[in-house]
NUMI-776071 format. One record per residue (C-alpha): x, y, z; residue in one letter. Coordinates in Angstrom, 2 decimals. Each point is the difference from the previous one (the first is absolute). Layout:
<nodes>
<u->X; v->Y; w->Z; rest->a>
...
</nodes>
This chain:
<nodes>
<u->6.28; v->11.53; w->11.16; rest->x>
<u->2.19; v->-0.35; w->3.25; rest->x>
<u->1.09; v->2.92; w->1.74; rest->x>
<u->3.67; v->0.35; w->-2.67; rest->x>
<u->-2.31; v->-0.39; w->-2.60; rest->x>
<u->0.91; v->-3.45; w->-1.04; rest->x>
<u->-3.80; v->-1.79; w->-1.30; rest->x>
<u->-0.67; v->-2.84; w->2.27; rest->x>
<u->-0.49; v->-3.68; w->-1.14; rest->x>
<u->-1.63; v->-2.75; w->1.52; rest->x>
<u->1.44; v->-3.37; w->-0.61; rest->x>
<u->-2.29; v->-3.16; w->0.55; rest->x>
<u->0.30; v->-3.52; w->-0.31; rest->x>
<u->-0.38; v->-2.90; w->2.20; rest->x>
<u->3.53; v->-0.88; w->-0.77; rest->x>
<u->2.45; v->1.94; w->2.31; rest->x>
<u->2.96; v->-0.70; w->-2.30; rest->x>
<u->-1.77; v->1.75; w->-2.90; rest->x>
<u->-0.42; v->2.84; w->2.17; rest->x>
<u->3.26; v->0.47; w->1.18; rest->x>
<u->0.79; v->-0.03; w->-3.54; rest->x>
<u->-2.48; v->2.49; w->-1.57; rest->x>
<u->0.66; v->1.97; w->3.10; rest->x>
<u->3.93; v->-0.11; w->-1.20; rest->x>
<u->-0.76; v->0.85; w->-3.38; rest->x>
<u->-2.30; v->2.93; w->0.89; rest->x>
<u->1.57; v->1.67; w->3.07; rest->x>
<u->2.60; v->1.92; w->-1.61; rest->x>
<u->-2.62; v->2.08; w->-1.85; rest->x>
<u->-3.19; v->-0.34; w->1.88; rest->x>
<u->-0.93; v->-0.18; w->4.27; rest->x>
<u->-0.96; v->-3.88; w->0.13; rest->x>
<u->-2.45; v->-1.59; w->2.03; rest->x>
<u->-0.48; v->-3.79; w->-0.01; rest->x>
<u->-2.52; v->-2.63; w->1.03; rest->x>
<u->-0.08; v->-3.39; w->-0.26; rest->x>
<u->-4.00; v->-0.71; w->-0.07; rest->x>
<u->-3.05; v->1.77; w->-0.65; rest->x>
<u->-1.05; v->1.23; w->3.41; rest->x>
<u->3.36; v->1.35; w->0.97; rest->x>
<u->-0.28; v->2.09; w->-3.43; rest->x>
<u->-3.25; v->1.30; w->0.89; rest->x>
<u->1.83; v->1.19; w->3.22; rest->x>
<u->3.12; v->1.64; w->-1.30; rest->x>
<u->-1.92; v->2.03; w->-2.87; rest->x>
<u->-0.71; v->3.38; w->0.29; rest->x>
<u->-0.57; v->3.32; w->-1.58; rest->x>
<u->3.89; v->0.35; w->-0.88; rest->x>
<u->-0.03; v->-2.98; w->-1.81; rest->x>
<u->0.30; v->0.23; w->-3.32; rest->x>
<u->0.24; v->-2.91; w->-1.39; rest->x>
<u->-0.17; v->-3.59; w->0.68; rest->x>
<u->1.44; v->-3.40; w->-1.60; rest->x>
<u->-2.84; v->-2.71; w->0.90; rest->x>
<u->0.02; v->-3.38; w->-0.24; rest->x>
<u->-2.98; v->-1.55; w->-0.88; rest->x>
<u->-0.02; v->-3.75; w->1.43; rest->x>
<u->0.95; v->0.01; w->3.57; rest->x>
<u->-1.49; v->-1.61; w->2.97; rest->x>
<u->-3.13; v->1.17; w->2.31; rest->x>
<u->-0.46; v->3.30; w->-2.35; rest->x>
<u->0.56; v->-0.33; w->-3.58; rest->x>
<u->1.20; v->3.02; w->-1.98; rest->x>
<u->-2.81; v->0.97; w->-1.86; rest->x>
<u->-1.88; v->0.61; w->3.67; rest->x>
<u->2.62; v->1.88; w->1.06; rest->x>
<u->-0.12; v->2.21; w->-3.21; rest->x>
<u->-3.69; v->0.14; w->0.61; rest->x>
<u->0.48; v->0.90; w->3.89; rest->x>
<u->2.69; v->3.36; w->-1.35; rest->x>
<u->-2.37; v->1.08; w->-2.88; rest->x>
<u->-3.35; v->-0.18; w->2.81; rest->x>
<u->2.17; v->1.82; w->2.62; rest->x>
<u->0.63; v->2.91; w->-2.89; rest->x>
<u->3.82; v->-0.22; w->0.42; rest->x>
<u->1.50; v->2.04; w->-2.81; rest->x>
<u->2.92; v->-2.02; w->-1.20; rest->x>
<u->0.66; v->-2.15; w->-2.86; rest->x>
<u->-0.03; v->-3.84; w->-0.32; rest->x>
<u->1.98; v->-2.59; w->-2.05; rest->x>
<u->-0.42; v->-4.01; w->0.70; rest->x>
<u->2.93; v->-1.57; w->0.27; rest->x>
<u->-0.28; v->-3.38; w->-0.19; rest->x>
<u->0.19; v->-3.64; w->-1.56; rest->x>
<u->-3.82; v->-0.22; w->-1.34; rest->x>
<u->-0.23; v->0.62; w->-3.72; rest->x>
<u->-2.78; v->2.29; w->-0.45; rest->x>
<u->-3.17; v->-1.04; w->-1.28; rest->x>
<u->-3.30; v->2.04; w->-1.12; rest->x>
<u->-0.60; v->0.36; w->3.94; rest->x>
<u->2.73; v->2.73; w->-0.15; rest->x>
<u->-2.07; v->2.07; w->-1.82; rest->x>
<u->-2.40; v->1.12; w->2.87; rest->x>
<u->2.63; v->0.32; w->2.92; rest->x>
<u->1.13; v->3.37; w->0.44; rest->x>
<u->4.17; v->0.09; w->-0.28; rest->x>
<u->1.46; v->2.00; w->-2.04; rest->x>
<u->2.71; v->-2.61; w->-1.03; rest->x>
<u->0.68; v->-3.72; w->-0.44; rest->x>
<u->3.24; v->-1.44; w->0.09; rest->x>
<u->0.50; v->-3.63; w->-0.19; rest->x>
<u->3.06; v->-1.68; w->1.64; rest->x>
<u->2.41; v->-0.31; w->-0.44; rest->x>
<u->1.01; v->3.20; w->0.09; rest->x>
<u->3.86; v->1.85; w->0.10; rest->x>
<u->0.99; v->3.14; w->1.65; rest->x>
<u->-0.86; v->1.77; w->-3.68; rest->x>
<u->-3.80; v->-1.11; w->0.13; rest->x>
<u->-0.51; v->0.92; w->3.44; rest->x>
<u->1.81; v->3.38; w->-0.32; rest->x>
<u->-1.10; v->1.07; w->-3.06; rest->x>
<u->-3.68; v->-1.09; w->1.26; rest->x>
<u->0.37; v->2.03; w->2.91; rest->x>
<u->0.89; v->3.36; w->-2.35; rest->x>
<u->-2.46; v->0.06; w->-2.50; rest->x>
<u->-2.87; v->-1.01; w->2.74; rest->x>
<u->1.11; v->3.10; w->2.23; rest->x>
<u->0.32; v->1.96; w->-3.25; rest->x>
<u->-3.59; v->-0.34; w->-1.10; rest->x>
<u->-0.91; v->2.59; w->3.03; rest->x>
<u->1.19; v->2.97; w->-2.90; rest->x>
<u->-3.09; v->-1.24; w->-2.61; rest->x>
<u->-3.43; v->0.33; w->-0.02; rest->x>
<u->-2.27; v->-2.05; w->1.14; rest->x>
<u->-1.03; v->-1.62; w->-3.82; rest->x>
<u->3.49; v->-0.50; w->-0.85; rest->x>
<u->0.50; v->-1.71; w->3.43; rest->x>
<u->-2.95; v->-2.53; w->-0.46; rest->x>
<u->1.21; v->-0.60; w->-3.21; rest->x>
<u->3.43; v->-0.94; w->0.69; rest->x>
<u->-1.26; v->-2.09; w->2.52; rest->x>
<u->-1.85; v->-1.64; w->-1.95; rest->x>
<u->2.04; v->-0.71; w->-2.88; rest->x>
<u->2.55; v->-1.72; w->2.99; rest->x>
<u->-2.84; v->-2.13; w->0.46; rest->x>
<u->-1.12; v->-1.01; w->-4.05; rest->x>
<u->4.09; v->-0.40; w->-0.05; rest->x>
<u->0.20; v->-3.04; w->2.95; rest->x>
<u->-3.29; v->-1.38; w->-1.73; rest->x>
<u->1.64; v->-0.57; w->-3.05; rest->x>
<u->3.28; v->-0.80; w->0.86; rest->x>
<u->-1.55; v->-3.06; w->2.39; rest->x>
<u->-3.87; v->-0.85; w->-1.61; rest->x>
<u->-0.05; v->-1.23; w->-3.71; rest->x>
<u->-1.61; v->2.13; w->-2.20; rest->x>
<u->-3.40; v->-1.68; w->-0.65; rest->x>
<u->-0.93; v->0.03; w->3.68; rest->x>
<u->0.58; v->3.37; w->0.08; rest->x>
<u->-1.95; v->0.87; w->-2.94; rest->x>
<u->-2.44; v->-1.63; w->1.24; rest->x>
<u->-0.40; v->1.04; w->3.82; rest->x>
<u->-2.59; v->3.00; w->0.34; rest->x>
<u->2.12; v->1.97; w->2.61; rest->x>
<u->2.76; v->-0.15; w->-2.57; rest->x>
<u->-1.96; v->1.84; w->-2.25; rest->x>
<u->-1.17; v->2.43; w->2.27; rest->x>
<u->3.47; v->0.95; w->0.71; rest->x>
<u->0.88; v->-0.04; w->-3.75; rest->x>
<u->-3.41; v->2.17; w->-0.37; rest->x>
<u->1.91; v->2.26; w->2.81; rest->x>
<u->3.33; v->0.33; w->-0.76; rest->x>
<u->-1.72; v->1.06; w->-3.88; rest->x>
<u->-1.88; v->2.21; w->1.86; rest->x>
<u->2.82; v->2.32; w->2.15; rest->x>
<u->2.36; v->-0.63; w->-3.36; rest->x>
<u->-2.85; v->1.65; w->-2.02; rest->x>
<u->-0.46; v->2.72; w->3.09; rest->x>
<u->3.76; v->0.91; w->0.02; rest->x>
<u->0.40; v->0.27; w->-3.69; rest->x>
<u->-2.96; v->2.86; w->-0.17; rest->x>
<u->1.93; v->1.61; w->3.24; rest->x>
<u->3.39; v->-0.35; w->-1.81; rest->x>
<u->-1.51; v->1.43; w->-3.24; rest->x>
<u->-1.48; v->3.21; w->1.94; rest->x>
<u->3.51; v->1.05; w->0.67; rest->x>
<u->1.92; v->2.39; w->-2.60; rest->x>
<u->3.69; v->-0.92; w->0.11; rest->x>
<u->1.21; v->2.56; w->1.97; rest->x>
<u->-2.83; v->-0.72; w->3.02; rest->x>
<u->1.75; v->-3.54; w->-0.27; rest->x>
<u->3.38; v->1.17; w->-0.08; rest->x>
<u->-1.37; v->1.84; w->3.41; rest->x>
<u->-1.46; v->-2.85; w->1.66; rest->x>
<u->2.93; v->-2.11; w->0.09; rest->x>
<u->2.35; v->3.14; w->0.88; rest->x>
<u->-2.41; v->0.24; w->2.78; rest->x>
<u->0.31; v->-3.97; w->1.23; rest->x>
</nodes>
């Protein structure tokens, strides 16, 4: 979070005018950063960002290495590709915690941007598994359903997402209604 207390976004995509226009978009809730390739992103993150829009096909670095390069250097912030590449099976592995597809309106990228910053309020299972149902959701919305049925790291991540369901309904059941009245009163 910057200084006012404004979360802090960091916008990148090899195309200057998409910048300028997420930047737009975002900067009247959110302290915006842009870059316009992988390197300078690498450069302008830090440990107040706290999130960033990534492109994943640009030139010299492609997104997914500069995902890779924030996740090795431990930075603490969330990440959603942005970008033009339909997902495929790949996405499964990478670590973001979104994927948009473009195009995109001011609506996708702004309501991205609040539930990614809200996830920071849940624990850690509910966090994996919401970002992992974003990612069974862009499978199946771009990769027919017999590939996916078929692909093994699909079914792990079905297998997982079973998994933390199964592990939050045992949680959820361990309350008494007036602990879960007390929870949310709390949040």
């Amino acid at each position: 979070m910057t200084d006012e207390g404004s979360p802090v976004v960091l916008v990148v995509d090899d195309e200057p005018d998409m910048t300028r226009l997420y930047e737009a978009w975002l900067s009247g809730e959110y302290g915006v950063r842009v870059a316009n390739d992988g390197h300078e992103a690498l450069e302008r993150i830090d440990e107040r960002v706290d999130l960033v829009f990534l492109d994943r096909r640009m030139p010299d670095l492609l997104g997914r290495e500069v995902l890779e390069r924030i996740r090795e250097a431990g930075y603490d912030c969330r990440v959603a590709m942005l970008t033009a590449v339909a997902p495929d099976v790949d996405i499964i592995r990478m670590g973001f915690d979104a994927y948009l597809t473009k195009p995109v309106d001011r609506d996708d990228v702004l309501d991205a941007a609040e539930r990614l910053l809200s996830l920071d309020q849940y624990d850690d299972a509910l966090e994996e598994l919401y970002v992992l149902v974003e990612k069974r959701s862009s499978l199946e919305r771009a990769v027919p359903g017999d590939d996916l049925s078929e692909n093994p790291a699909y079914n792990e991540l079905e297998d997982r997402i079973e998994e933390l369901e199964d592990q939050l309904d045992d949680t959820m059941q361990a309350f008494d209604e007036n602990s879960f009245r007390a929870m949310f009163r709390e949040m």
